[in-house]
C-alpha positions in Angstrom: 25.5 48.8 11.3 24.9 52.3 12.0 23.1 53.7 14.4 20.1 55.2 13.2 18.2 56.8 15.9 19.7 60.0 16.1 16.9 63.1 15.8 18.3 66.3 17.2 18.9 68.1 13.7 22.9 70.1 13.9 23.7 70.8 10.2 21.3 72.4 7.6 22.4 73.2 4.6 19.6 75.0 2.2 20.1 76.0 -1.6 23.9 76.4 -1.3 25.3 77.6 -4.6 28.8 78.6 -5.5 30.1 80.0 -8.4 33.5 81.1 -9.5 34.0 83.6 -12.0 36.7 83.2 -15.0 37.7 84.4 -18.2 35.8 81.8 -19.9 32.8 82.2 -18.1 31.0 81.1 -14.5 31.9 78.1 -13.2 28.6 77.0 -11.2 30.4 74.2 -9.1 27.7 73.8 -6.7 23.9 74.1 -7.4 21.5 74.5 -4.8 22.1 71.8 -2.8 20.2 71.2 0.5 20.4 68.8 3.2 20.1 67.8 6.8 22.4 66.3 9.5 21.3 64.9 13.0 23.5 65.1 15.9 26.2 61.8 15.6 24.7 60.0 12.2 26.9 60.0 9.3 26.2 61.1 5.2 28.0 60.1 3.0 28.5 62.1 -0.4 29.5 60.3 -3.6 29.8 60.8 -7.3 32.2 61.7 -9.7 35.8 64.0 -9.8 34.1 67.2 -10.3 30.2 66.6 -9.3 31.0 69.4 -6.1 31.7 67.0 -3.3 34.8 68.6 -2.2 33.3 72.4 -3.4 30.3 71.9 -0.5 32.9 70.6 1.8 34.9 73.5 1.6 32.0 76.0 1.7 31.0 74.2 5.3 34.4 75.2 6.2 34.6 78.9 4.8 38.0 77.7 3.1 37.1 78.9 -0.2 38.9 81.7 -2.0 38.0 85.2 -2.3 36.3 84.7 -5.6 34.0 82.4 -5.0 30.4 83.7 -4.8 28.1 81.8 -2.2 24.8 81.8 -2.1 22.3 80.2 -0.3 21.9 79.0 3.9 23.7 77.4 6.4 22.8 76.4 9.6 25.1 74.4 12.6 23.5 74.2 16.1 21.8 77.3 15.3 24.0 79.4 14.5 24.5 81.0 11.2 27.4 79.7 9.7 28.2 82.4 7.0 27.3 84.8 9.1 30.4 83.1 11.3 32.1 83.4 8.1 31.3 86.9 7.2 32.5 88.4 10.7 35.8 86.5 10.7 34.6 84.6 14.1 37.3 82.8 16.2 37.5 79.3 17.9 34.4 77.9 15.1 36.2 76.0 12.4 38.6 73.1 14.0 36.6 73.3 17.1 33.0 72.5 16.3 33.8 71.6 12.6 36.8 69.9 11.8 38.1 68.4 8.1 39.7 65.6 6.9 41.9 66.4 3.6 42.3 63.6 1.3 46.0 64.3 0.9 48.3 64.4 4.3 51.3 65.8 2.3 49.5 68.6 1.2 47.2 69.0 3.8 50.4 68.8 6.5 53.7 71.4 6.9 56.8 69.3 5.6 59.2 71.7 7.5 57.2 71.7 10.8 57.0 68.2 12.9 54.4 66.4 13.3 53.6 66.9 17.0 54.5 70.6 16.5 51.3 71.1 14.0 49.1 69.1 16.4 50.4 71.4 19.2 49.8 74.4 17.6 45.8 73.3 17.0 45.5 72.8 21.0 47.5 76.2 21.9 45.5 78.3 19.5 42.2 77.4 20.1 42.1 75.4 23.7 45.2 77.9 24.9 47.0 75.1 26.2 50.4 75.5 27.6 53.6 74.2 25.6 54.0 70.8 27.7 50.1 70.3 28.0 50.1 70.5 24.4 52.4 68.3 24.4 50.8 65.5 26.4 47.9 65.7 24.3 49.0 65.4 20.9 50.7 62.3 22.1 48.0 60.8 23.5 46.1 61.8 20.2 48.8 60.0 18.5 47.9 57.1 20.2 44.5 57.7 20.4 44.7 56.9 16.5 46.8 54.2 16.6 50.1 55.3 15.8 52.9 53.1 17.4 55.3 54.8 19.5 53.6 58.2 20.0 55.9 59.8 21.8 58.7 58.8 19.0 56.2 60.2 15.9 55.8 63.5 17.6 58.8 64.6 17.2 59.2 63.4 13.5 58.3 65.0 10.2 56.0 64.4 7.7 58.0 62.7 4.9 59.6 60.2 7.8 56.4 58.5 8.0 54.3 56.1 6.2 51.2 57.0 4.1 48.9 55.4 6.5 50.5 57.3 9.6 50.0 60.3 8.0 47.0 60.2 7.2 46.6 59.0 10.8 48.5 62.6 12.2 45.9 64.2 9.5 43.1 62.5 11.2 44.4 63.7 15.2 44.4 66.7 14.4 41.1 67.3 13.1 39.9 65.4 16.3 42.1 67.6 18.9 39.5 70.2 19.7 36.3 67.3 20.1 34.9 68.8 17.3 30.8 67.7 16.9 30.8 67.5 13.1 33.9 65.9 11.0 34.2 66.1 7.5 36.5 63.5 5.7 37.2 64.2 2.3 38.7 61.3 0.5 40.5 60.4 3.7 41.8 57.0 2.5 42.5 58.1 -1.1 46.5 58.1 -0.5 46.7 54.5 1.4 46.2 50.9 0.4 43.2 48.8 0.8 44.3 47.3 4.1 44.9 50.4 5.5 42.0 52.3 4.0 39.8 49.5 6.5 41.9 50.4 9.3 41.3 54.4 8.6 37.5 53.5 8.3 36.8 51.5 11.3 39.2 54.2 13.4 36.4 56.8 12.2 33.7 55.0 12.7 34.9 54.0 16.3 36.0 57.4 17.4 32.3 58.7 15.8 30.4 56.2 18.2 32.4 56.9 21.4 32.6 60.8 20.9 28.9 61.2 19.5 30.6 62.9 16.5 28.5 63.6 13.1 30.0 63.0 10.2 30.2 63.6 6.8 32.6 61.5 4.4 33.2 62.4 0.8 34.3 59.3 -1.4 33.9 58.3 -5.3 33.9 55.0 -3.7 30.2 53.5 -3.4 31.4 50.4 -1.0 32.5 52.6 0.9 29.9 54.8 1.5 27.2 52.1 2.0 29.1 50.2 4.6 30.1 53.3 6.5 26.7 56.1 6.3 23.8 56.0 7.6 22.5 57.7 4.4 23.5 58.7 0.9 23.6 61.4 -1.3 24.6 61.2 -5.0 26.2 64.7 -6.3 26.3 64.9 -10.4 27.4 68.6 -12.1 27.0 70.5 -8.7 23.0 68.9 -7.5 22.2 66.3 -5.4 20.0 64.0 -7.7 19.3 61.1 -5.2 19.2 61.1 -2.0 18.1 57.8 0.6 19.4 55.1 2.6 22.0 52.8 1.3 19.9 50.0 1.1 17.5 51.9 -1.2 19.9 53.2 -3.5 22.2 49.9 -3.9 19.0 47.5 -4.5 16.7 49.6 -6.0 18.5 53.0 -7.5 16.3 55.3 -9.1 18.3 58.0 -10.4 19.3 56.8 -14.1 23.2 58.5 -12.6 22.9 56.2 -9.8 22.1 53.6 -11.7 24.9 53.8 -14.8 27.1 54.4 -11.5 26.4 51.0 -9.9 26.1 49.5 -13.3 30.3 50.5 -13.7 31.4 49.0 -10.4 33.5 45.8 -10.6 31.9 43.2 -8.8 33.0 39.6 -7.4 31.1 37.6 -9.6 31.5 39.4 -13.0 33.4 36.8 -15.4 37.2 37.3 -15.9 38.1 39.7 -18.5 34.7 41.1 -18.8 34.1 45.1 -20.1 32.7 47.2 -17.7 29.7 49.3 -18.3 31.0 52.7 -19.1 28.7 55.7 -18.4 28.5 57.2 -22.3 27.9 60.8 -24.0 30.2 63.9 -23.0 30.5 65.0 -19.0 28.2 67.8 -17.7 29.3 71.6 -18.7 30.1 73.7 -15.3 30.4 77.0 -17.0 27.2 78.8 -18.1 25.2 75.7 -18.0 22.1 75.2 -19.4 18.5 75.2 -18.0 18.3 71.3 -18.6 18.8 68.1 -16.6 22.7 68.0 -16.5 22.6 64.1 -17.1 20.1 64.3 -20.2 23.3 64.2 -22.7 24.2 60.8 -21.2 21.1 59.2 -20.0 19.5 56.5 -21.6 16.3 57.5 -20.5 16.2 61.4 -21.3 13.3 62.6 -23.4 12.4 66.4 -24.4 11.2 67.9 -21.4 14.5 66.7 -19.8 16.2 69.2 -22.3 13.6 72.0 -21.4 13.7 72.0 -17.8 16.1 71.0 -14.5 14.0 68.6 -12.3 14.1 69.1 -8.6 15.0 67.0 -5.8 11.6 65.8 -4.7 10.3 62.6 -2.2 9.9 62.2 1.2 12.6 63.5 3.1 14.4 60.9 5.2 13.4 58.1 2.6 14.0 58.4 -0.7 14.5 61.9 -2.7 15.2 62.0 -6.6 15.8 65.0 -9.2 14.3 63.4 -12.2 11.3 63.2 -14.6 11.6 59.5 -15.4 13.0 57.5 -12.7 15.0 54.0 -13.6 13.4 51.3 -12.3 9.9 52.3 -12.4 6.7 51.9 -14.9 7.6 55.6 -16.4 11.4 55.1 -16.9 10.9 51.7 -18.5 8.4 53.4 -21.1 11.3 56.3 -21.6 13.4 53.2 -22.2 11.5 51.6 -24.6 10.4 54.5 -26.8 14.6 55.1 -27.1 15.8 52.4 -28.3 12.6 52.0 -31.0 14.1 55.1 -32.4 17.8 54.3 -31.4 18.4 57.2 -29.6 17.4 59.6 -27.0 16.0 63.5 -27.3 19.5 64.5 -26.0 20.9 62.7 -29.5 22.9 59.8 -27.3 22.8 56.7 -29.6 21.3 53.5 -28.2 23.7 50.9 -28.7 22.9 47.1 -27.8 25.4 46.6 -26.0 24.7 49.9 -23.7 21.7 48.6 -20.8 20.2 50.5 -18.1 17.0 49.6 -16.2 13.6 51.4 -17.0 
């Protein structure tokens, strides 16, 4: 289990938006999202391709293009991180906040070597000398559980497996100690058995170095096993936000919900349909002032279409961005009043076969 008595607060994000202009219109891929990290716990941000997981990600690590508008705060051990940004300061990024890329062959130089690109992380920042460099990134290498360190340093990208790539990926986020990792997607590229080895290397390396961390993952599982709390990203919010325990046994976002409700499980029957989450995805260019889930939520009625709801609760509990919650007395009588007329405000039919708790 994760360790949940950490306190000192090190990351505050606080109405972070970011928009990107284009011919067609402004993209608004993130939407005033706020949070808060304490020194070595773990969140873990999930939803779908496109919600602005990877978009905040990025922002934290001022690797966004020139276009990109930001708005909004961010704070890492006090220090003003776009202010970091803005003033092009050194020796920040890959020292105190590292990332994980979901993709090594991307994310790593095919014509440079392996132990070559970790080198160059320790000589730029730490100003290590050529053979110290040297000694570390091997003992980075093994550090992560490569075999044969000293062999792998001195091969390429492409001469390794998926796994130890993504393994290289993950020493050289971790050669400068950072105190906050990111992992975006980091298993997305390896198997299942693998993907458990990449996981418990994280979580072991987190515990023994004291590390904060936040992963990124479309994969629930994962998240609950691995965070010690959870937020749920849909068209650029945070709609729910709380322990894993609360949103897996009692959700109360209707997103969360239809998300949990789609998830294969051990004991559903062979050759059963999974619950598909229905009506058209969220619009990310000029959106309107509206709950972004109201076109495919079960529940929605017609203040949902007049208004966006704001992420309210107590804050280290339970938070939630909507007007009738599933699972409670009011989202059951949003429910009900639905499927009498066989549809919702938003115009989503009510099918039988379509179920989502009140």
């Amino acid at each position: 289990m994760p360790d949940n008595s950490h306190s000192v607060k090190q990351l505050s994000v606080q109405n972070l938006s970011v928009r990107f202009p284009t011919v067609r219109g402004t993209v608004c891929a993130v939407n005033g999202v706020s949070f808060e990290l304490s020194q070595g716990a773990s969140l873990g941000i999930v939803g779908e391709s496109g919600s602005g997981k990877s978009v905040t990600a990025r922002t934290l690590m001022n690797l966004l293009p020139r276009s990109a508008e930001v708005s909004g705060g961010v704070e890492f051990e006090g220090a003003d991180v776009r202010r970091l940004a803005r003033e092009r300061v050194k020796h920040f990024w890959g020292v105190k906040m590292a990332m994980i890329f979901q993709d090594p062959m991307t994310s790593l130089n095919p014509v440079k070597k392996c132990g070559t690109q970790i080198s160059e992380t320790l000589r730029y920042h730490l100003k290590r000398d050529r053979k110290t460099a040297r000694h570390e990134g091997i003992d980075l290498l093994n550090l992560v559980g490569i075999p044969e360190p000293k062999k792998r340093f001195d091969q390429y990208p492409h001469e390794l497996s998926g796994g130890l790539r993504q393994r290289v990926v993950i020493a050289m986020a971790l050669a400068c100690d950072p105190s906050l990792l990111i992992a975006d997607e980091p298993t997305t590229a390896v198997d299942v058995t693998v993907q458990k080895h990449l996981l418990d290397l994280l979580d072991r390396l987190r515990k023994e170095r004291g590390m904060s961390l936040i992963l990124i993952t479309h994969d629930l599982g994962v998240a609950r096993r691995r965070c010690d709390e959870i937020a749920v990203m849909y068209a650029g919010r945070i709609v729910e936000r709380g322990k894993p325990e609360d949103l897996f046994e009692d959700p109360r976002h209707p997103y969360t919900d239809a998300l949990l409700r789609s998830m294969p499980r051990l004991n559903t029957p062979i050759h059963s349909r999974l619950e598909a989450i229905g009506g058209p995805p969220p619009e990310l260019i000029n959106p309107t002032e509206q709950c972004s889930f109201a076109p495919r939520c079960t529940l929605a009625q017609a203040d949902c279409l007049q208004s966006v709801p704001q992420l309210s609760g107590v804050i280290g509990m339970r938070e939630i961005a909507c007007f009738y919650p599933a699972n409670t007395k009011r989202g059951r009588r949003a429910l009900a009043k639905n499927r009498a007329r066989g549809k919702t405000a938003a115009g989503l039919q009510m099918s039988a076969r379509r179920h989502t708790s009140g």
